[in-house]
VEXDREN-2710 file (C-alpha; in Angstrom, 1 decimal):
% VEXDREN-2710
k/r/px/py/pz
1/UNK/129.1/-1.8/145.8
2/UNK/128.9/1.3/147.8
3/UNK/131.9/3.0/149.3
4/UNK/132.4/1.6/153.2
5/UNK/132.7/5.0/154.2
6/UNK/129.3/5.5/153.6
7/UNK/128.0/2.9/155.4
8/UNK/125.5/3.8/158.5
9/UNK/127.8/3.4/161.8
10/UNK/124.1/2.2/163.1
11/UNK/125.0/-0.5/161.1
12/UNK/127.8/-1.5/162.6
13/UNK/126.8/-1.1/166.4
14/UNK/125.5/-5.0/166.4
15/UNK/128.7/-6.6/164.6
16/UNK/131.0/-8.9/166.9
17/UNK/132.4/-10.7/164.8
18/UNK/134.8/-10.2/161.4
19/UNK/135.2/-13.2/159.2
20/UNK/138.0/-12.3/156.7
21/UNK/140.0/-13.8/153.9
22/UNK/143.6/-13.5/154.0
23/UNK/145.2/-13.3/150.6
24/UNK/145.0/-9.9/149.1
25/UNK/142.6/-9.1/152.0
26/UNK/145.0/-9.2/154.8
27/UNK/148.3/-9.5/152.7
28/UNK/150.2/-7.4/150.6
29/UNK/152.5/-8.3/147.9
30/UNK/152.4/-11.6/149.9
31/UNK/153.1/-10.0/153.1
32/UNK/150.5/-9.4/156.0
33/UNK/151.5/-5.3/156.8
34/UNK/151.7/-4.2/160.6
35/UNK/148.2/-2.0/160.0
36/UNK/146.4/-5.3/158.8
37/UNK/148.0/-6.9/162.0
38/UNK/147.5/-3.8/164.4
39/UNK/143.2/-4.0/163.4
40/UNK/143.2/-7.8/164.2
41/UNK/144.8/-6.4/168.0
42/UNK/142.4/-3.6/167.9
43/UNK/139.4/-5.4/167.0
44/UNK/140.1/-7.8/169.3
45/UNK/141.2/-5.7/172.3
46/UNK/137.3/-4.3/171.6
47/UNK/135.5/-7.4/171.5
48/UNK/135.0/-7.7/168.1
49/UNK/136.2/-11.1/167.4
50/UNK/138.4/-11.8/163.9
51/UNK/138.1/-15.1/162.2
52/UNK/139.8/-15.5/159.0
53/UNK/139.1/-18.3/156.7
54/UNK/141.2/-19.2/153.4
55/UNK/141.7/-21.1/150.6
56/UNK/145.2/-21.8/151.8
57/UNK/146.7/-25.4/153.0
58/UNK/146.4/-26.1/156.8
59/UNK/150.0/-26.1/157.0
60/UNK/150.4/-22.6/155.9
61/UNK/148.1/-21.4/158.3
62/UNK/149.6/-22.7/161.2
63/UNK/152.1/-19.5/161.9
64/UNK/149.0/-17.1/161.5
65/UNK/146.7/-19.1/163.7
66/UNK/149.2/-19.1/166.2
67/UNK/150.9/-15.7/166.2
68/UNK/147.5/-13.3/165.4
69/UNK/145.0/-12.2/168.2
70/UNK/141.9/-14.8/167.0
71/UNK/140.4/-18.0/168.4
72/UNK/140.9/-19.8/165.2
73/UNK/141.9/-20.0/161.5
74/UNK/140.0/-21.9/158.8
75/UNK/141.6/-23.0/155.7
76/UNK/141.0/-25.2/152.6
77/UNK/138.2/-23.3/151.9
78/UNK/136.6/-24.9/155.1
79/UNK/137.5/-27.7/155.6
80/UNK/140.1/-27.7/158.4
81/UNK/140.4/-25.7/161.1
82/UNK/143.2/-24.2/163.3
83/UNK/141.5/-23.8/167.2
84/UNK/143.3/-22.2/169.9
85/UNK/142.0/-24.6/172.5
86/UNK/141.4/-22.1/175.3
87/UNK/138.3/-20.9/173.6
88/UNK/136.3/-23.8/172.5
89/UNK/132.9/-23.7/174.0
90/UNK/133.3/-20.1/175.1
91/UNK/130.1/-18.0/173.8
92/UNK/131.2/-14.9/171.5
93/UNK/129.5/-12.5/173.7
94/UNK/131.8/-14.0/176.8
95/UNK/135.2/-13.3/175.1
96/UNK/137.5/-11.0/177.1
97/UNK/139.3/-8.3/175.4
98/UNK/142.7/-9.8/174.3
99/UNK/145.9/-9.8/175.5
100/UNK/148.8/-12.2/174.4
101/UNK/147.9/-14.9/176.9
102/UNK/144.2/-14.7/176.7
103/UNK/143.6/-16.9/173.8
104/UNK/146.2/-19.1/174.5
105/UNK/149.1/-20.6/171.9
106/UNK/147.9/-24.6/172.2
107/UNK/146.7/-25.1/168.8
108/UNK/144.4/-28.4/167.4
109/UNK/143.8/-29.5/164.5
110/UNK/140.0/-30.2/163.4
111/UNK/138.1/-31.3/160.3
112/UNK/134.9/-31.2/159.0
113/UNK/135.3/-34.7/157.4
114/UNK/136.7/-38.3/159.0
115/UNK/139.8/-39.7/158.7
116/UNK/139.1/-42.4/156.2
117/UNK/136.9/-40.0/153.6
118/UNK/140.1/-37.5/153.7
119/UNK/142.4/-40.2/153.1
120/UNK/140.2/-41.5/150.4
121/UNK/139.5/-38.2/148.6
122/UNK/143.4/-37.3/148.9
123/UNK/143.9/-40.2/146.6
124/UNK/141.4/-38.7/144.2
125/UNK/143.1/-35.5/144.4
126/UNK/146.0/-36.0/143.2
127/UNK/145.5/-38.3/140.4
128/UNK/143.1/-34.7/139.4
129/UNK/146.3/-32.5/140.4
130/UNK/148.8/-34.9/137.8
131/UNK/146.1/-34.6/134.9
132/UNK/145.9/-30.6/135.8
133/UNK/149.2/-30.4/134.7
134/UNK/149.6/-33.1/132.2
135/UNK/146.6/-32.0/130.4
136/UNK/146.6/-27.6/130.7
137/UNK/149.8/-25.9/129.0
138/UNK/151.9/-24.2/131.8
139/UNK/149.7/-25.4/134.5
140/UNK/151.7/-26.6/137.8
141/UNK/150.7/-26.9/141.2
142/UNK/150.3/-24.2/143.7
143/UNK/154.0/-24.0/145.5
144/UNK/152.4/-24.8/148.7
145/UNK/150.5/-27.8/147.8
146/UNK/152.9/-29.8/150.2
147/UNK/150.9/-28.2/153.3
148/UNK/147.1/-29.0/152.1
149/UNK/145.5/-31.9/152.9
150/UNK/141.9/-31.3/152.0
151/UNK/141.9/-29.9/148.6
152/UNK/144.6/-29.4/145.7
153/UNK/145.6/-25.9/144.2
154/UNK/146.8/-24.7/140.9
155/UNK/148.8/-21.3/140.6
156/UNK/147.7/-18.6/138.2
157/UNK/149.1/-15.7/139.3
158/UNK/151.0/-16.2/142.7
159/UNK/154.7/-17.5/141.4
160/UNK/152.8/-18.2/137.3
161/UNK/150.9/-16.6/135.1
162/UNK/148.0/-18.3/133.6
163/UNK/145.3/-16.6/130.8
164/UNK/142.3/-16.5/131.3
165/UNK/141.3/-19.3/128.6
166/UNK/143.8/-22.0/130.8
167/UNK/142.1/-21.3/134.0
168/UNK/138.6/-21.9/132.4
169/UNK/140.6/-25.4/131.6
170/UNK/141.7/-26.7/134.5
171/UNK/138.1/-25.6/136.2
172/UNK/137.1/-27.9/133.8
173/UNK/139.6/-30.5/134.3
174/UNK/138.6/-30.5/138.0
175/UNK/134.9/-30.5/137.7
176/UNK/135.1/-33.4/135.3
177/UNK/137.0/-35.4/138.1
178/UNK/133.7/-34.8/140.3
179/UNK/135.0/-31.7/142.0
180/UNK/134.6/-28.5/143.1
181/UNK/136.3/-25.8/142.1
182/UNK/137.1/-22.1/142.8
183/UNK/139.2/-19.4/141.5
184/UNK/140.7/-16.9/144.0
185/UNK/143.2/-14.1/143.7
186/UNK/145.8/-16.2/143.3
187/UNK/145.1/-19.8/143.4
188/UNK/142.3/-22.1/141.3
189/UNK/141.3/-24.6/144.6
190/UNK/139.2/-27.7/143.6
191/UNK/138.0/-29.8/146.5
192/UNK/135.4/-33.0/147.1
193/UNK/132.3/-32.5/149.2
194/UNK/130.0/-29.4/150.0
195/UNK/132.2/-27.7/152.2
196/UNK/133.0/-24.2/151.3
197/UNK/133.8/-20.8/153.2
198/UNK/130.2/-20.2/154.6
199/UNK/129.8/-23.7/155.9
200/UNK/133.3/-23.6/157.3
201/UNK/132.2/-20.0/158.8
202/UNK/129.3/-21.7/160.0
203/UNK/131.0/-25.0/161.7
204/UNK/133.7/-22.9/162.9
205/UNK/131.3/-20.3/165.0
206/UNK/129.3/-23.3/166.0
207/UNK/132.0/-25.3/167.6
208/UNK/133.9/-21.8/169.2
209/UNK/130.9/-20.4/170.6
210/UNK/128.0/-23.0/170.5
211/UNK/126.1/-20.5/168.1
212/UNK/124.2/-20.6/164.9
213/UNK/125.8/-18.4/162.5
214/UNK/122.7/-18.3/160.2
215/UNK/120.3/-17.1/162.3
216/UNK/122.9/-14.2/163.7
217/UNK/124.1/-12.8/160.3
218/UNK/123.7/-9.4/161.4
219/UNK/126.7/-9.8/163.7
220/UNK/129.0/-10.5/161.5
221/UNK/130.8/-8.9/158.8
222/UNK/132.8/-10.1/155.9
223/UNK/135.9/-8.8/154.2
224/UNK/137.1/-10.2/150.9
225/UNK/138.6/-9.7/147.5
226/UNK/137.7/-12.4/144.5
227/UNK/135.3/-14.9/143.0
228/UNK/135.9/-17.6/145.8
229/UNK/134.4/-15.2/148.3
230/UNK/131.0/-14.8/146.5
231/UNK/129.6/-17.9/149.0
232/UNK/130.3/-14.9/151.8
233/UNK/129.1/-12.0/150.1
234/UNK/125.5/-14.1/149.1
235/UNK/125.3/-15.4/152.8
236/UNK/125.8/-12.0/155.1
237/UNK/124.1/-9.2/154.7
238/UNK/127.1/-7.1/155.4
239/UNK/130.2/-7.6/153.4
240/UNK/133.1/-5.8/152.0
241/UNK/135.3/-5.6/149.2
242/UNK/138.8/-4.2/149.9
243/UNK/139.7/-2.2/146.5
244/UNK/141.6/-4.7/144.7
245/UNK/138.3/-6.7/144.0
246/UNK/138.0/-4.1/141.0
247/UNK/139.9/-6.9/139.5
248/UNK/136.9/-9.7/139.7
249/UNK/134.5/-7.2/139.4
250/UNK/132.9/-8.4/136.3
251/UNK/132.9/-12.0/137.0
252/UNK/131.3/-11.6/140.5
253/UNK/127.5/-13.1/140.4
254/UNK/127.6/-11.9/143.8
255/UNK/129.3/-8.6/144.9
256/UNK/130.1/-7.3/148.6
257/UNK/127.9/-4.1/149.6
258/UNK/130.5/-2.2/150.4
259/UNK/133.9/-1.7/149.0
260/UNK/137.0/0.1/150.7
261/UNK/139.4/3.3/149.0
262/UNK/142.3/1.1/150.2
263/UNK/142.9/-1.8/148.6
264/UNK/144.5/-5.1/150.2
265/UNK/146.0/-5.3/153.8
266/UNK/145.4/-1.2/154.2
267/UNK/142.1/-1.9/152.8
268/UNK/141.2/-3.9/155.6
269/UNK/142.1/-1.5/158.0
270/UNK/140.1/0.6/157.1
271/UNK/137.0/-1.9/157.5
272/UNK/138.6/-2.4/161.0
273/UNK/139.2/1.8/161.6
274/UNK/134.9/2.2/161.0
275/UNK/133.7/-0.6/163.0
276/UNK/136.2/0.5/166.1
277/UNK/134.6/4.1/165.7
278/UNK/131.0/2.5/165.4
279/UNK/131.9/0.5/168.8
280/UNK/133.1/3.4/170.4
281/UNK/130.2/5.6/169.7
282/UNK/128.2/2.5/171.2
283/UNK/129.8/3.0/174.5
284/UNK/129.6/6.4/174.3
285/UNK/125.7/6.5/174.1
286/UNK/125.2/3.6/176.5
287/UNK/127.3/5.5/179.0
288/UNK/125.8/8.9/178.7
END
């Protein structure tokens, strides 16, 4: 990981789009900070569209899809999606610069799976959730589990603390359910099917914009901060780490190539503050 400051504004000049997680990437201390909201508005005011994807339940989402300055919100690790409905089928290089009315507020709800395979893995879900917490000492469900209808999630370190050696166990006790299973910075997710945060990235960009994600990776640029995000940082070629991913650092098979001085919320406006500068230098040159 190389500091982001050093990265070559040349870089940057093709980037349009920011995929980003939220907790601990846009948040601090569980609160998303006016700088972290203030880059979303910049970004988007310059045309650089800001798509964040998270682990968290649908439900949870639903205030941040609504209130921040981006076309949608993806959550449960990919599976669902939040879509302000005034953008579908518009093509990324055709979004206007934002205002509060240019995206709209009508939200829907879309999934990457049909109704009867959700309702079937929900059933499968929980029975996994109850033997989570029957079977691992001092494991309990993530307080927001009432939101999530995709996946279930178990709290180590958001409202409980759980050691390293208990969160190997209930990875365990999911995967021997059939299935997969994540750790982020404050949740352990596990999930059925092969969804994940790129292939949400790349459904989500396909049904905005009508675009193939995976053969424009040099557009876009992703900001994260623990193991869940490795999917990201092994897909794009340009990623970042806001400072608190010092934490994973040693479990990360895949690290971002860049990380940021700041960590968390301030960390990712700092990601924001370079790519702004890089744009502006762009229009500089192309006017001169």
């Amino acid at each position: 990981m190389t500091p982001w400051s050093q990265c070559p504004p040349e870089r940057l000049r093709r980037v349009r789009g920011v995929l980003t997680d939220i907790d601990d990437t846009l948040t601090t201390d569980g609160h998303v900070t006016p700088d972290a909201v203030q880059a979303m508005v910049d970004l988007a005011q310059r045309g650089i569209t800001v798509i964040p994807i998270t682990g968290r339940p649908i439900g949870w989402s639903e205030p941040f899809a609504r209130a921040w300055p981006v076309p949608a919100v993806v959550a449960e690790n990919g599976a669902v999606a939040w879509v302000k409905t005034r953008v579908d089928g518009v093509f990324l290089n055709e979004i206007p610069a934002w205002s509060p009315d240019s995206l709209g507020s009508t939200l829907s709800k879309s999934y990457q799976t049909d109704a009867l395979s959700r309702a079937a893995n929900f059933a499968k879900l929980q029975a996994c959730l109850v033997a989570v917490e029957r079977m691992v000492p001092g494991a309990k469900r993530a307080q927001d589990s009432a939101g999530r209808e995709t996946d279930i999630a178990v709290d180590h370190s958001e409202f409980t603390n759980l050691a390293p050696t208990a969160i190997d166990q209930v990875l365990q006790v999911m995967q021997s359910h059939g299935l997969n299973a994540t750790v982020s910075s404050i949740h352990i997710n596990g999930w059925i099917g092969d969804h994940n945060k790129w292939r949400g990235a790349c459904w989500i960009v396909r049904k905005l914009f009508n675009r193939d994600l995976s053969q424009e990776r040099d557009r876009w640029l992703f900001v994260g901060d623990s193991t869940n995000d490795q999917v990201m940082f092994e897909a794009l070629p340009l990623t970042v780490g806001v400072a608190n991913i010092r934490r994973f650092e040693s479990q990360l098979i895949h690290q971002p190539t860049h990380i940021t001085l700041a960590p968390r919320g301030a960390g990712f406006a700092e990601v924001a503050q370079k790519l702004l500068l890089a744009a502006n230098m762009t229009s500089a040159t192309d006017t001169s």
